[in-house]
C-alpha positions as CSV (number, residue, x, y, z in Angstrom):
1,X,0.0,0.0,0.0
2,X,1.0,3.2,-1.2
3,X,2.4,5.5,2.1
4,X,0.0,8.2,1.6
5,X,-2.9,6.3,2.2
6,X,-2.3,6.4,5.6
7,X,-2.9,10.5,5.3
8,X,-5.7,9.8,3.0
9,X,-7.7,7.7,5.6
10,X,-6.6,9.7,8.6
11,X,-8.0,12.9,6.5
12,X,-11.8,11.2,7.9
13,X,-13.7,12.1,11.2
14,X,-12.9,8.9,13.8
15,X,-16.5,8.5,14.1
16,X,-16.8,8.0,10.2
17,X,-18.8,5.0,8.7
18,X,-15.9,2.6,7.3
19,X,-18.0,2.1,4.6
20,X,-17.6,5.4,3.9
21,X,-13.9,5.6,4.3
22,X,-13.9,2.5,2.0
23,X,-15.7,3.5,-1.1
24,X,-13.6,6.2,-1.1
25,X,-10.6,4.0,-1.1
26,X,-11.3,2.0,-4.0
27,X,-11.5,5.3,-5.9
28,X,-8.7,6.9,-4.8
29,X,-6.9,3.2,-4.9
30,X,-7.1,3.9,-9.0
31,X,-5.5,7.1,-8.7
32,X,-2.2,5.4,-8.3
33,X,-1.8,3.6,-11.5
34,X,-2.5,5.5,-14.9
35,X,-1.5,2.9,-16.8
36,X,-5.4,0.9,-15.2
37,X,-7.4,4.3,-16.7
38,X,-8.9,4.1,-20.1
39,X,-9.3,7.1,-20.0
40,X,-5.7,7.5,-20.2
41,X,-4.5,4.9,-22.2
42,X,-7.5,4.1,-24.4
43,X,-10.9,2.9,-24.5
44,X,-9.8,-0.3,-25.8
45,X,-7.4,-1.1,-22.8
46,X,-9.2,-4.0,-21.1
47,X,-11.4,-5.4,-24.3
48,X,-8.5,-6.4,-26.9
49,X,-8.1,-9.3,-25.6
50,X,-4.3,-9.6,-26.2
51,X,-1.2,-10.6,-23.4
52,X,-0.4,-7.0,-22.8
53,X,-4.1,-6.1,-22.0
54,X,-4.6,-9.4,-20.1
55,X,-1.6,-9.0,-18.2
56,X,-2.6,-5.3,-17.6
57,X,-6.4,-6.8,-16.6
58,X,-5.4,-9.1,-14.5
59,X,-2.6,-7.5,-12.7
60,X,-5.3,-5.0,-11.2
61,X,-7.4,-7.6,-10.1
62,X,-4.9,-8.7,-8.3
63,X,-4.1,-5.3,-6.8
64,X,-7.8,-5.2,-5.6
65,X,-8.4,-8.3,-4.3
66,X,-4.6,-8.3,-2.3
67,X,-5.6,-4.9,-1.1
68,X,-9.1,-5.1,0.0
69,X,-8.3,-6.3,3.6
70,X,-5.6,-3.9,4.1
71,X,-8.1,-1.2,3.1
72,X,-10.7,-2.6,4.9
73,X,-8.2,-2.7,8.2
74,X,-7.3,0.9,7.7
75,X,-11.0,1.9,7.6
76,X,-11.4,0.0,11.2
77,X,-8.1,1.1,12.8
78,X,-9.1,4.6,11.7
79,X,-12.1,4.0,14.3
80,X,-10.1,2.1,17.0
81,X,-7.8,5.2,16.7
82,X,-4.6,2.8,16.1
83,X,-1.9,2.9,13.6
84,X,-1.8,1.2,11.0
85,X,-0.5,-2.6,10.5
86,X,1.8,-3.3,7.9
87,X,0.5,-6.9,5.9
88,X,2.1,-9.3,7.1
89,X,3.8,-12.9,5.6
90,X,3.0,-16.3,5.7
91,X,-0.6,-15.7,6.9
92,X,-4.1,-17.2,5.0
93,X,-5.7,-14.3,3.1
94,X,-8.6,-14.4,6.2
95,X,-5.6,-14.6,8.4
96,X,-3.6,-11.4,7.6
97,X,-7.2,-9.4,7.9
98,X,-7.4,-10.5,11.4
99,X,-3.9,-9.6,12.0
100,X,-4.0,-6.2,10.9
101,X,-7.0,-5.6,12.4
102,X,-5.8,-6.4,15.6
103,X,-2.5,-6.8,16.3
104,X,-1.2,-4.0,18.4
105,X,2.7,-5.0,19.1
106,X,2.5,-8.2,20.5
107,X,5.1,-10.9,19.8
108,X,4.5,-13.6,17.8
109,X,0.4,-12.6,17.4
110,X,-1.9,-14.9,15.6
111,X,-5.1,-15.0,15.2
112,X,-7.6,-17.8,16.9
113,X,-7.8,-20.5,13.8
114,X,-11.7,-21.0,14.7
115,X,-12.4,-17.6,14.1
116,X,-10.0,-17.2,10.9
117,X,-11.3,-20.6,10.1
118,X,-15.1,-19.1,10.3
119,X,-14.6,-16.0,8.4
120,X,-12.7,-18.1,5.9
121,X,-16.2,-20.0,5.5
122,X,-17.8,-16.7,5.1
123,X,-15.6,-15.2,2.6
124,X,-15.8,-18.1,0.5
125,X,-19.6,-18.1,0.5
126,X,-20.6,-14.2,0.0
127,X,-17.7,-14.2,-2.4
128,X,-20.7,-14.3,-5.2
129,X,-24.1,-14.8,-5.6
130,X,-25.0,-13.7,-9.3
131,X,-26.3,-10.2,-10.3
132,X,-27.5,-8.9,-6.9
133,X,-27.4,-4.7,-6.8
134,X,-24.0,-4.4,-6.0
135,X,-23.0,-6.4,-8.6
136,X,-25.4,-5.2,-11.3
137,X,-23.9,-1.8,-10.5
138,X,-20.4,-2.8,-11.2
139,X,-20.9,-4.4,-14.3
140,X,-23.8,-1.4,-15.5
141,X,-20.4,1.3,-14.5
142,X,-18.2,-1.3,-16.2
143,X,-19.5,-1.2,-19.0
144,X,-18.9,2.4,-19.9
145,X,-15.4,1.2,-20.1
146,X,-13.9,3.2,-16.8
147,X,-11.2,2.0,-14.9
148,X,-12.0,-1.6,-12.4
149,X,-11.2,0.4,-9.4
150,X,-14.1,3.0,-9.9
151,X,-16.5,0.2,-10.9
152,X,-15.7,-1.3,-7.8
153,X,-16.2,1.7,-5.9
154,X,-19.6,2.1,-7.2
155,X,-20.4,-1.4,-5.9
156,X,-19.4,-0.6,-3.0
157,X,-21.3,2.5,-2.2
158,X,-24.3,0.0,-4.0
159,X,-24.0,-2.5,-1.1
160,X,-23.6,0.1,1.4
161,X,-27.2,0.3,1.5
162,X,-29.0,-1.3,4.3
163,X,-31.2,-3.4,1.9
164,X,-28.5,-4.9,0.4
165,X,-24.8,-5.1,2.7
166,X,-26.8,-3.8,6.0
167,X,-29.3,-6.8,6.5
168,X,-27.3,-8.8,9.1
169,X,-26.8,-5.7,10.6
170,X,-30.3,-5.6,10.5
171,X,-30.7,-8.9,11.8
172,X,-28.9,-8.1,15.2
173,X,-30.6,-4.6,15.8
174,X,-34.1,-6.4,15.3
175,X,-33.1,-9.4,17.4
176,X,-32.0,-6.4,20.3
177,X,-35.2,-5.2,19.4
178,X,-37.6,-8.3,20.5
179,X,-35.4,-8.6,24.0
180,X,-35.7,-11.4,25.3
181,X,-37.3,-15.1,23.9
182,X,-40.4,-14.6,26.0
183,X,-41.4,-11.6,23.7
184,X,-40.9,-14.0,20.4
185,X,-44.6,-14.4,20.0
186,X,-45.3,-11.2,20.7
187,X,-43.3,-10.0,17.9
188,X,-44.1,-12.7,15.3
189,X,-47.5,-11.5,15.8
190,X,-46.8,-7.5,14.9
191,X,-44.7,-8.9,11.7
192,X,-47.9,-10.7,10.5
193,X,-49.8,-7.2,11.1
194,X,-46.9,-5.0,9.3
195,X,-46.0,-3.4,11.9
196,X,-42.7,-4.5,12.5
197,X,-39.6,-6.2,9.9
198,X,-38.8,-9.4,9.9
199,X,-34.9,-9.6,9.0
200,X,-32.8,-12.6,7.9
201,X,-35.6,-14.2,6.5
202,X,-36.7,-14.7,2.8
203,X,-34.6,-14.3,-0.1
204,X,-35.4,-13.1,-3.6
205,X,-33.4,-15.7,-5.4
206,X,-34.1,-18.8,-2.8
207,X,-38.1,-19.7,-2.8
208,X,-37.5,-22.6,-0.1
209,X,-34.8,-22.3,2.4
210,X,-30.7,-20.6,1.4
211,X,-28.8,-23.2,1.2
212,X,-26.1,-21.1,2.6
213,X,-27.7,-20.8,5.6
214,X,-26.7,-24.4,6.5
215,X,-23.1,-23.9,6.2
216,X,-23.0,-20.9,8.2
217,X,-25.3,-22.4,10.8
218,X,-22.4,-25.2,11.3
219,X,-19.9,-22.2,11.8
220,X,-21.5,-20.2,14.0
221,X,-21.6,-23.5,16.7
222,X,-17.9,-23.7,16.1
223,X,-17.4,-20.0,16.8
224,X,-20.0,-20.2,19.6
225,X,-17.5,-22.7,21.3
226,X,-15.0,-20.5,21.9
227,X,-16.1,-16.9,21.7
228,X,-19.2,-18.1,24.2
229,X,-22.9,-18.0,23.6
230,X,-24.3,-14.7,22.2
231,X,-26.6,-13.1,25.0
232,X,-29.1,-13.2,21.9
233,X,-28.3,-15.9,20.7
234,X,-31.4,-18.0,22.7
235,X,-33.5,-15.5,21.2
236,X,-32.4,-15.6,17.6
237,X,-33.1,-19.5,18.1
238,X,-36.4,-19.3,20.0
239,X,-37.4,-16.7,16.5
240,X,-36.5,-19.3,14.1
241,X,-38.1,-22.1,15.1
242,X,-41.5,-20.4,15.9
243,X,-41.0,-19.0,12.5
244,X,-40.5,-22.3,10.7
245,X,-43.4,-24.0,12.8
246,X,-45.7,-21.5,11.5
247,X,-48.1,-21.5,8.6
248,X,-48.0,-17.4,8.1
249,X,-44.1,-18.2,7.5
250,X,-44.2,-21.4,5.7
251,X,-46.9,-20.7,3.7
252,X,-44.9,-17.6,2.4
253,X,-42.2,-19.4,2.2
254,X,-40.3,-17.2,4.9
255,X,-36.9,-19.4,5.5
256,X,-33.8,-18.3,7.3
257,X,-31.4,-16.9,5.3
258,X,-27.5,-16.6,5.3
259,X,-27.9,-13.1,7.0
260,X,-29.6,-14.5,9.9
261,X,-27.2,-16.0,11.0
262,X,-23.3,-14.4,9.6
263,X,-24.6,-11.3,12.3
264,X,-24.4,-13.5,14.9
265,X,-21.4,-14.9,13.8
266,X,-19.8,-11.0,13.2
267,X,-21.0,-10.0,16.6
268,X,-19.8,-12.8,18.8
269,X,-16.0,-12.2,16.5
270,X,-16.1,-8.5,18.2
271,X,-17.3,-6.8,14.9
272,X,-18.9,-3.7,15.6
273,X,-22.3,-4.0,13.5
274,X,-21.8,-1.3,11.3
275,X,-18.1,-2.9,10.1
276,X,-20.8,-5.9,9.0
277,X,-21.2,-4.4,5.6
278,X,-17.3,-3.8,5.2
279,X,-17.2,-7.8,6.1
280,X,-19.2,-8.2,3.0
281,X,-17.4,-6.3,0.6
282,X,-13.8,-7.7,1.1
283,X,-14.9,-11.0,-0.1
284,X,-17.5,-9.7,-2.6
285,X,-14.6,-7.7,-4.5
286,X,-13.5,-11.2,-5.9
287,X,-17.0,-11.9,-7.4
288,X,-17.5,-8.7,-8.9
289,X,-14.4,-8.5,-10.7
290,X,-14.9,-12.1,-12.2
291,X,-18.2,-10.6,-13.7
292,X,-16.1,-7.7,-15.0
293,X,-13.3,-9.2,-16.2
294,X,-15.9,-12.0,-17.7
295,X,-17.7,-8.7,-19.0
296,X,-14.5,-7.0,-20.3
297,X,-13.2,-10.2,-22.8
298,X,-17.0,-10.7,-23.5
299,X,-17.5,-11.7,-27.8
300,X,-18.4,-8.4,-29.6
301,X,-17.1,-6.3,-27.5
302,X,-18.9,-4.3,-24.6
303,X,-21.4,-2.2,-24.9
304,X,-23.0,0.6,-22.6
305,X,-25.6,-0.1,-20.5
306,X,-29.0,1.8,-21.2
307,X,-31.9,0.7,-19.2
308,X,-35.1,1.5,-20.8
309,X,-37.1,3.3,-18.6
310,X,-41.2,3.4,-19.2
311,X,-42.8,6.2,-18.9
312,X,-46.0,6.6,-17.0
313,X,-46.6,10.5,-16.5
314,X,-49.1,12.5,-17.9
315,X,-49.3,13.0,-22.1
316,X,-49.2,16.0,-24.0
317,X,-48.8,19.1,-22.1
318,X,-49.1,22.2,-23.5
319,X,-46.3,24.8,-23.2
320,X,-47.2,27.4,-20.0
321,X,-44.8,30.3,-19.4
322,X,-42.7,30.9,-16.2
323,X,-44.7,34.0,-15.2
324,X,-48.1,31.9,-15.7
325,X,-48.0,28.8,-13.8
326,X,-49.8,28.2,-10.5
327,X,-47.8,27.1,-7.5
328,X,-48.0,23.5,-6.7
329,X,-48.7,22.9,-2.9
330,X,-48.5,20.0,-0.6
331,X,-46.3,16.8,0.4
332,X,-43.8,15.7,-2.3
333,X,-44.7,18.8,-4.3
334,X,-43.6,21.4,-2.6
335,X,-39.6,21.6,-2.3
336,X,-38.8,21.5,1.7
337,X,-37.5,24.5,3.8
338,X,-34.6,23.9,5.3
339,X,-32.1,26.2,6.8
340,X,-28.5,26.6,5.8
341,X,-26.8,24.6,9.1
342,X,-23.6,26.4,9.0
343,X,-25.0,29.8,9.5
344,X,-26.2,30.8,13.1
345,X,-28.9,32.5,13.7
346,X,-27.2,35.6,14.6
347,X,-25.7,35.6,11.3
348,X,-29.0,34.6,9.6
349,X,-30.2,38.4,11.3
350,X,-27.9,40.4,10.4
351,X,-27.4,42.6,7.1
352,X,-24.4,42.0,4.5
353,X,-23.5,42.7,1.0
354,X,-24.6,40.2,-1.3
355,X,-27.7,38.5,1.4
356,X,-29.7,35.5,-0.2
357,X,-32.8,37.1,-0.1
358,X,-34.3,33.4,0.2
């Protein structure tokens, strides 16, 4: 890693979401090799296909996927308020993410195998999962032919969202949410009213149960072992199998999915929840630049991406002029007021040359 990224990431607030402070790596990740940007070296520099654009290809997908836990670190050092760890040698890849996560001087530090073991499992199973929205947003950037490190970026900022990176998050905050296992029913009962979410459950791809889910089951009673039982842990339990026993759930075919249980897993690791999403990326890096390098040597070239978007407004309007129309009032018609946060209200009173009269 270059040396000024260590000014780059200390240039962010400590309190800063690392997913911020990691989309903005990826981008500025690029900035460092001109001879990655089409934009410098031609449109054609990933699609001909040849060994010096292969090599060139593939030599930044190596860059990204070696340096996505070291970014990913940085991001959660930044928070710890530590200094940064230098990668080190002869480590797993899930085993040099740990280490520079955590190791803060000790001699001879490794990390627990169970728990590098674990989030080995994890890795290797959000790695890919077809064209989910982070994906679909790589591959729709890639395509206008920008550099990989940008089109990761955009992915990134894509699963940042809580729908998509932030549902075991979600998972734990809902699971804080119901208490205690008592208050299972009680819940289970508002979800079939709408009234309240039901996380880590459902999938748009799986119509029966995620497979996944299975696997990461198995892990979590091996992390369980020696991290200790997760104080919700009996309640995340208690919710699945009332879920799965009843007909609201398995009627709508309502199955534990692989979030449901990886947040469990994060949180009884030490993972703050909202370093859960940054957890997701890391490994997800690798699937998204198999699409794009897949994309990239695709036959016939690539072409841009162009959703077509159906219109459902209103027909033919007639022209009206500026000075004509009638003011459109009410909620989601009328632009908000807000006031500028930076000025005080002192300064909002007084008089000055050049005054927004708004």
């Amino acid at each position: 890693m270059h040396a000024d990224a260590e000014g780059f990431f200390r240039s962010f607030r400590y309190d800063a979401h690392p997913m911020s402070m990691l989309t903005s790596a990826f981008s500025m990740l690029g900035s460092y090799y001109s001879e990655a940007n089409p934009s410098l070296q031609g449109q054609r520099l990933y699609t001909k296909g040849d060994k010096a654009s292969l090599e060139t290809m593939d030599r930044q997908i190596y860059r990204l996927i070696g340096k996505a836990t070291t970014l990913a670190a940085m991001a959660y050092r930044v928070r710890q308020g530590r200094n940064f760890v230098t990668p080190p040698t002869g480590l797993s890849y899930t085993g040099s993410f740990l280490y520079q996560m955590d190791h803060i001087g000790e001699e001879n530090y490794a990390p627990n195998p169970v728990l590098e073991k674990a989030l080995d499992v994890l890795f290797l199973i959000h790695a890919d999962h077809e064209l989910n929205a982070s994906c679909t947003t790589v591959l729709q950037t890639g395509s206008s032919l920008v550099d990989p490190y940008s089109a990761v970026a955009a992915g990134c900022a894509s699963l940042y969202g809580p729908l998509h990176g932030g549902a075991n998050e979600a998972v734990i905050r809902m699971l804080i949410s119901i208490g205690s296992p008592e208050n299972v029913p009680q819940f289970l009962e508002a979800v079939k009213k709408k009234e309240k979410t039901l996380s880590g459950f459902g999938h748009r791809v799986y119509k029966t149960s995620d497979p996944r889910s299975f696997i990461v089951r198995k892990t979590a009673d091996e992390v369980f072992k020696v991290t200790g039982r997760d104080a919700l842990l009996e309640t995340a339990m208690t919710l699945h199998d009332a879920a799965m026993k009843d007909e609201y759930f398995v009627t709508r075919k309502l199955a534990p999915n692989v979030d449901f249980w990886s947040g469990l897993i994060y949180r009884a690791m030490g993972f703050p929840m909202d370093f859960f999403p940054v957890l997701f990326v890391v490994p997800r890096v690798v699937g998204w630049l198999a699409h794009w390098r897949q994309m990239m040597l695709q036959e016939g070239g690539v072409k841009i991406w162009r959703p077509r978007q159906v219109y459902v407004g209103p027909s033919r309007r007639e022209y009206v002029p500026v000075e004509e129309r009638v003011a459109v009032v009410g909620a989601r018609q009328t632009p908000s007021h807000v006031e500028h946060g930076g000025i005080t209200k002192r300064t909002m009173l007084a008089t000055f040359k050049g005054k927004s009269k708004l």
